[in-house]
C-alpha positions in Angstrom: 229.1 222.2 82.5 228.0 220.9 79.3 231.7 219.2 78.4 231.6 217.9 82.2 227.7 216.6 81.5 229.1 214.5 78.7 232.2 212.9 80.7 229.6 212.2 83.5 227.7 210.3 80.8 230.5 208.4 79.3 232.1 206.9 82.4 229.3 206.6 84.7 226.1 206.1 82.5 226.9 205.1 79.1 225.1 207.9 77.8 226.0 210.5 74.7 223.8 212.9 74.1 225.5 214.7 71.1 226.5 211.1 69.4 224.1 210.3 66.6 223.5 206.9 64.5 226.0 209.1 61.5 228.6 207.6 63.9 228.2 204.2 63.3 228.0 203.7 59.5 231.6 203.4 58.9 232.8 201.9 61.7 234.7 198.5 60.7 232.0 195.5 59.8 234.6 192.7 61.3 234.2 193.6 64.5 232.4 191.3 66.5 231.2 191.1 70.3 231.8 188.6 72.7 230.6 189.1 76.3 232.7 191.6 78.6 231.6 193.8 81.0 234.4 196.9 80.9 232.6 197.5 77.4 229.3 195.7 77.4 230.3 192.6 75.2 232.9 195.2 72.8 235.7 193.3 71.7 237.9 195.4 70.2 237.2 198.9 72.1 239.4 200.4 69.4 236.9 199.0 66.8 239.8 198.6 64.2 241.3 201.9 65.1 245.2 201.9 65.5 245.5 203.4 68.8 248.7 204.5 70.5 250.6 206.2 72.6 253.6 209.1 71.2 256.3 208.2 73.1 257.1 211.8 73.8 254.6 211.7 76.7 256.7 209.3 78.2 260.3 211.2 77.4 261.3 211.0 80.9 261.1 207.1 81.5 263.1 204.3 79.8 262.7 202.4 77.1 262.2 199.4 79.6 259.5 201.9 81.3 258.1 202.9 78.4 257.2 199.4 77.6 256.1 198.6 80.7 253.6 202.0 81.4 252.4 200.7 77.3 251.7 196.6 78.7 249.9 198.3 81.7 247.5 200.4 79.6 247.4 197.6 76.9 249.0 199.5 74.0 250.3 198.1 70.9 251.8 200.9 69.0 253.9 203.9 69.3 255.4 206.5 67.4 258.7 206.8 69.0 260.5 210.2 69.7 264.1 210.4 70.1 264.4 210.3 73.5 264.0 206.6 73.4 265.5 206.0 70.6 267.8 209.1 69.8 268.7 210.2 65.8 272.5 209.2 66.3 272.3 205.8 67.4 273.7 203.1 65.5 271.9 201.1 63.0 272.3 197.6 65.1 271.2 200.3 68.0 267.9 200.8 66.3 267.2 197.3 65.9 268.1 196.5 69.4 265.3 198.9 70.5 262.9 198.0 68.0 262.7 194.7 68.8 262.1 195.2 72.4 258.7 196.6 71.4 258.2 194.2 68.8 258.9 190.9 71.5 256.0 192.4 73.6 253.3 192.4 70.7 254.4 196.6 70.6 254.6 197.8 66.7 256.5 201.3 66.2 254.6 202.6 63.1 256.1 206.0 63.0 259.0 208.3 64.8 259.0 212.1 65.5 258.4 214.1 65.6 261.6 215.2 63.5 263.3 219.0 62.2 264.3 218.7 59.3 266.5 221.6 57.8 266.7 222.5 54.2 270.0 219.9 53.8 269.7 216.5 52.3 272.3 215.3 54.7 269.9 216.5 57.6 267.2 215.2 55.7 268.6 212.2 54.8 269.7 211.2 58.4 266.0 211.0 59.5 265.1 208.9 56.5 267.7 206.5 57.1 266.6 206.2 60.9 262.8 205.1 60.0 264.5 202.6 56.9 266.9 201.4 60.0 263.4 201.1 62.0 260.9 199.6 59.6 258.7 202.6 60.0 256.7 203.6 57.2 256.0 207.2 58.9 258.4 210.0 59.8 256.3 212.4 61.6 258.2 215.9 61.0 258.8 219.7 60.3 260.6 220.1 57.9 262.2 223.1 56.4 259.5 224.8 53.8 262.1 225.4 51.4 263.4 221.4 51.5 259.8 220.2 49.3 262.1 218.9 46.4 264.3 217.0 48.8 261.5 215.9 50.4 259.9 214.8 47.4 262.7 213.0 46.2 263.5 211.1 49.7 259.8 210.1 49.5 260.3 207.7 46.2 263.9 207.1 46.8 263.1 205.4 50.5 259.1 204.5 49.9 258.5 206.2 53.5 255.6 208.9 54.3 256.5 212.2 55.8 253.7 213.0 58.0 254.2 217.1 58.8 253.2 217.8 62.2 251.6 221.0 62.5 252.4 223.3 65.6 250.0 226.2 66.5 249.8 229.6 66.4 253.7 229.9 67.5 254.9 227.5 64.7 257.0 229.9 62.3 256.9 226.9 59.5 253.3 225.1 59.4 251.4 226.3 62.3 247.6 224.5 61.0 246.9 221.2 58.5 246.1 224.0 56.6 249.8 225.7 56.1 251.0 222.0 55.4 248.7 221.3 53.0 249.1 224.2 50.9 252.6 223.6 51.1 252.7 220.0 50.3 249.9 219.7 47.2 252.2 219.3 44.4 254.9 217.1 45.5 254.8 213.1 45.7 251.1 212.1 47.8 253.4 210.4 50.6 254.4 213.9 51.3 251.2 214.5 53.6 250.0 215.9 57.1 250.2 214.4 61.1 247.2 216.6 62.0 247.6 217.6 65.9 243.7 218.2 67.7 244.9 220.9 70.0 248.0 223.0 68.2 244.7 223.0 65.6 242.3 224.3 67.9 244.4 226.6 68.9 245.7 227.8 65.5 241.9 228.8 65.1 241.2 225.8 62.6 238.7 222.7 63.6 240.5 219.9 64.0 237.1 217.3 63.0 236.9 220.0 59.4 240.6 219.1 59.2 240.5 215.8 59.1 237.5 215.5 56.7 239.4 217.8 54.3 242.9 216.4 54.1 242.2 212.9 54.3 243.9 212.0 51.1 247.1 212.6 53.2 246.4 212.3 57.1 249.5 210.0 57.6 249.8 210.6 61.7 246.8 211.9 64.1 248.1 213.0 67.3 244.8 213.1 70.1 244.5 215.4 72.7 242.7 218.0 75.0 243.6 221.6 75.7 242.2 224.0 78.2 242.1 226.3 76.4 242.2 227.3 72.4 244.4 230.3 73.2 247.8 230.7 72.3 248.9 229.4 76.0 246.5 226.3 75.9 247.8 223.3 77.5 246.9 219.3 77.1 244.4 218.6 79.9 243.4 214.8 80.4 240.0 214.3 77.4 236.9 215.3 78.5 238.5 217.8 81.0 239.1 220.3 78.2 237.3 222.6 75.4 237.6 220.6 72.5 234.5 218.5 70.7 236.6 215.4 71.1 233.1 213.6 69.8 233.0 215.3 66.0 237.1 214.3 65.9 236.1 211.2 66.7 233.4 211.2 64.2 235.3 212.6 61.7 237.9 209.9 61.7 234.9 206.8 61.4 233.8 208.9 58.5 236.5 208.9 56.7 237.8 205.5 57.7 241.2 206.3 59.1 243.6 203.7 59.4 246.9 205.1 60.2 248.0 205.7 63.5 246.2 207.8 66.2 248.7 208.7 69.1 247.7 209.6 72.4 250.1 212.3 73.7 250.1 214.0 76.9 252.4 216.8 77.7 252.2 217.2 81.0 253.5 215.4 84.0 256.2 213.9 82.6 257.4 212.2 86.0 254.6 210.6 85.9 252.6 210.3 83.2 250.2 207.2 82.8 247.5 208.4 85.1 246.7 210.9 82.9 247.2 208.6 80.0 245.5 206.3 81.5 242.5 208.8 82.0 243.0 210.3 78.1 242.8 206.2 77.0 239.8 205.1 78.8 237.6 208.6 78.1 238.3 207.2 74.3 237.6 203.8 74.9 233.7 205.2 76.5 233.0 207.4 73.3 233.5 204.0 71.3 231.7 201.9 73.1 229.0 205.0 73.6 229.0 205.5 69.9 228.8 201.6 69.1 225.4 201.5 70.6 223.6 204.5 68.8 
């Protein structure tokens, strides 16, 4: 009742109780206000955040779909997965695509997320595909053993691996945690795509996460679960179990300015009402937290 207190307060009222003024100290000085009503003179609801969509929550729609479900919610990046863009395509292929997003004010800033094996050709492949792309990100999971390839793709190709943890199922990096431990002495653009709910439900906070291995958070994938069980499942935000307000917090604190992707798992028939739902409970803890 409490989690479904503080949606009521968001959408309807305007109201966050568990927001304080810590919120607002880092958030970005440029931003200005003119007059609107959706968020009370706001202009940029993101305030300076790069907010965008992983283009695995759309896997069962086009390209030409995808673009068009991203114009409707007003989203200008992505981090593109491979079933819109897949790992054998040409490189004139990968432009083609790119600059379909690009000619509608979309910017890819990272793909993934990727396996990578312990095999440079493997490995190589994937860096080739973001050099192909102009992405400065590969989110991934790599191989363990592969950190010296890794570490030497990283300075031969100038591109950041962003390792995508996976929960409590995940045999290679299941929480920011594993990766971390596993990526500390090998090149800083070796770093982490921290995932709120495969976190939660490895039994780490995502909010202490974030804090902690800032030095590296390359990627941010937001979500809600139902659960922080094993068998959790993305719910739309605000529906689920997780403090989506200290995440939220903990990336103004640390002034994130990478990418934070919105991904959705389920309904993927038809999946922009719940993104839709996910986007705008995020755009209300802004504007919320913008007035404390």
């Amino acid at each position: 009742m409490n989690n479904l207190f503080s949606r009521r307060q968001i959408i309807k009222t305007g109201l966050l109780t568990a927001a304080g003024s810590s919120f607002l100290k880092n958030i970005p000085a440029a931003v200005a206000t003119v007059a609107g009503p959706a968020y009370n003179g706001i202009k940029d609801p993101w305030f300076g955040f790069k907010v965008g969509i992983a283009s695995y929550s759309f896997r069962k729609l086009s390209v030409d779909d995808t673009i068009k479900a991203m114009q409707q919610l007003g989203l200008n990046y992505i981090s593109i997965k491979d079933f819109h863009l897949p790992l054998t395509s040409s490189t004139d292929e990968r432009k083609a695509v790119i600059q379909k997003f690009k000619d509608v004010g979309i910017t890819p800033l990272s793909c993934g997320n990727i396996t990578m094996e312990n095999d440079e050709a493997n490995i190589r492949r994937a860096f080739q595909y973001a050099k192909d792309c102009n992405m400065p990100t590969i989110v991934c999971s790599p191989h363990p053993d592969s950190m010296p390839v890794l570490d030497r793709m990283v300075k031969e190709y100038d591109i950041r691996l962003a390792i995508h943890n996976h929960g409590p199922e995940d045999k290679r990096f299941p929480s920011p945690d594993d990766v971390w431990k596993a990526v500390q002495s090998y090149d800083k653009r070796i770093g982490l795509c921290i995932d709120a709910g495969h976190t939660a439900r490895a039994k780490a906070d995502p909010a202490t996460a974030i804090v902690k291995y800032r030095e590296r958070l390359y990627d941010f994938h937001f979500k809600d679960i139902n659960t922080t069980e094993p068998n959790g499942n993305t719910i739309q935000a605000g529906r689920g179990v997780l403090n989506l307000p200290s995440i939220l917090q903990a990336l103004i604190k640390i002034k994130y300015d990478n990418l934070i992707s919105m991904e959705y798992e389920g309904f993927p028939e038809n999946p922009v009402p719940a993104v839709a739902e996910t986007m705008g409970y995020l755009k209300g803890m802004l504007a919320v937290m913008s007035k404390k």
